[in-house]
C-alpha positions as CSV (number, residue, x, y, z in Angstrom):
1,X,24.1,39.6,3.2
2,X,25.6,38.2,-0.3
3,X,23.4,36.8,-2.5
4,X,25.7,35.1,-4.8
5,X,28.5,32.3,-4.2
6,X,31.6,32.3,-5.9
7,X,33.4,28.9,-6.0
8,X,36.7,30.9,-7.0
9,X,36.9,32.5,-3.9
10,X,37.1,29.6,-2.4
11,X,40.0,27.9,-3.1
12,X,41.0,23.7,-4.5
13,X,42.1,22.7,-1.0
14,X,40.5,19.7,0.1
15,X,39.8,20.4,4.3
16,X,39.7,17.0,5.1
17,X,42.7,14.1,4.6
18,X,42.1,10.4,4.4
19,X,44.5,7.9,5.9
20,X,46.6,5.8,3.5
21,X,45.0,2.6,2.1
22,X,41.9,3.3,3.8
23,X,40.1,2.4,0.3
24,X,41.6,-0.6,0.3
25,X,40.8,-1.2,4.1
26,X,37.2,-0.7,3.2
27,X,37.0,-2.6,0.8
28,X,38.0,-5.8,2.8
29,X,36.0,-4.7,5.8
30,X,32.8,-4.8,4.0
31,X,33.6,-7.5,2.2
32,X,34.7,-9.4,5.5
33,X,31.6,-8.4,6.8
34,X,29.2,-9.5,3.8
35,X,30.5,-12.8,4.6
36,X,29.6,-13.1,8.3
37,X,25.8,-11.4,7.4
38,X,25.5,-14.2,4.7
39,X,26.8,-17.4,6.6
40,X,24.0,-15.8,9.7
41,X,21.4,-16.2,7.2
42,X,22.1,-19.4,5.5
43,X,22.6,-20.7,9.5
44,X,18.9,-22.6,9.0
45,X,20.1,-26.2,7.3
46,X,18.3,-27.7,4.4
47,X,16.5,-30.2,6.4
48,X,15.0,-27.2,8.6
49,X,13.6,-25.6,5.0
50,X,12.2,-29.0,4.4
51,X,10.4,-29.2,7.6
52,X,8.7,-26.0,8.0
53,X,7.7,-26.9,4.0
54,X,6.3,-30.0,5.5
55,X,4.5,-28.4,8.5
56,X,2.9,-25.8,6.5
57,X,1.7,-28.3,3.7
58,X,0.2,-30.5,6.4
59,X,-1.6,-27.4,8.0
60,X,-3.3,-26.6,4.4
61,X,-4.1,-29.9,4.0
62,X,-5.8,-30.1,7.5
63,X,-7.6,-26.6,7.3
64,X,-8.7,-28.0,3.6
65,X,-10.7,-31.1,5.5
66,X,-11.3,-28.9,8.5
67,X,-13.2,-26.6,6.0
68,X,-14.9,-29.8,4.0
69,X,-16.5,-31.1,7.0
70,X,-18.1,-28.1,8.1
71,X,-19.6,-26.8,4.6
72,X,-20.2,-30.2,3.8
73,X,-23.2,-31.0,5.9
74,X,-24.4,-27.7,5.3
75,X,-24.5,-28.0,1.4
76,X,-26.1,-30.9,2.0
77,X,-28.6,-30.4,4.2
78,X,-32.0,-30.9,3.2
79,X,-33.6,-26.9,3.2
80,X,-37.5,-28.4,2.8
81,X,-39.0,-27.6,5.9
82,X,-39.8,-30.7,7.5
83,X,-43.6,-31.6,9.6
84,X,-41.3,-30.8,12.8
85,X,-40.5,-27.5,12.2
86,X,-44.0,-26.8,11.1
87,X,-45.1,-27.8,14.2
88,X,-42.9,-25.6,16.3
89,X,-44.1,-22.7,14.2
90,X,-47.6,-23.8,15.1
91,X,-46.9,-24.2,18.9
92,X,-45.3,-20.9,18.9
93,X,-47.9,-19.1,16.8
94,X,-50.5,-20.3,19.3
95,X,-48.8,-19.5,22.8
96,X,-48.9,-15.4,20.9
97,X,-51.5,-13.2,21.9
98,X,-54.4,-12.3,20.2
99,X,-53.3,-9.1,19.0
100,X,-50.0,-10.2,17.9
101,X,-51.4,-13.3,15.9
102,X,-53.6,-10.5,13.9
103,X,-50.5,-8.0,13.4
104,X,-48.5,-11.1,12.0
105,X,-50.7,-12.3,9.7
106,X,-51.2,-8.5,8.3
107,X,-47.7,-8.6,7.5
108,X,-47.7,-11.3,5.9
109,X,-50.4,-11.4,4.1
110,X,-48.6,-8.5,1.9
111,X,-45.6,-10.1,1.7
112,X,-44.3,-11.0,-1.4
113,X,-41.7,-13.8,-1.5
114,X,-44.9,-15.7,0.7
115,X,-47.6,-15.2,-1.5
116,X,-45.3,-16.7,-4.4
117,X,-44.7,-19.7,-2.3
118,X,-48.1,-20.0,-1.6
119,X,-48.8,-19.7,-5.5
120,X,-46.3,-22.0,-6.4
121,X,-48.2,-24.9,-3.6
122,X,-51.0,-24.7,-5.5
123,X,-49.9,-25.9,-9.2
124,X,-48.2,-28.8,-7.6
């Protein structure tokens, strides 16, 4: 097998032939055809632009006061622990067992964040 090409070998002669004014038949085909793609996309009229600008404004707006009245109330809400909530703890710690009353109160009692509330009940 040759390793090398020679481009002398091969000859100018051009194998294939192309039709006369095909260049110029080109041309106006794909410029014919530019024209149909870009009157399909322009199809949607100005109003229609307008409207689905309109929609999609209203549905931010309605999200934005969706989203306000949910995090409102919680950004809001009072986080002191009222005398109710005490009092379900209380109910709840009593209908525990014996054993489990003593094993929470052992984990507590080393508990950290607690003990600094507890500390911070006193000065007041």
């Amino acid at each position: 097998m040759e390793k090398t090409f020679d481009f002398e070998k091969t000859g100018k002669r051009m194998p294939y032939t192309v039709p006369d004014d095909f260049f110029t038949k080109l041309e106006e085909s794909v410029m014919d055809e530019v024209k149909v793609q870009k009157s399909e996309t322009t199809a949607i009229p100005k109003r229609s632009k307008t409207a689905i600008i309109a929609i999609r404004s209203l549905l931010a707006v309605a999200a934005a006061v969706a989203l306000f009245f949910v995090v409102q109330p919680m950004l809001t809400k009072d986080n002191m622990i009222s005398a109710d909530d005490f009092a379900s703890v209380e109910l709840a710690f009593n209908n525990l067992s014996t054993d489990d009353k003593d094993f929470l109160i052992a984990v507590y009692e080393d508990e950290e964040y607690i003990n600094d509330l507890t500390d911070t009940e006193d000065y007041e």
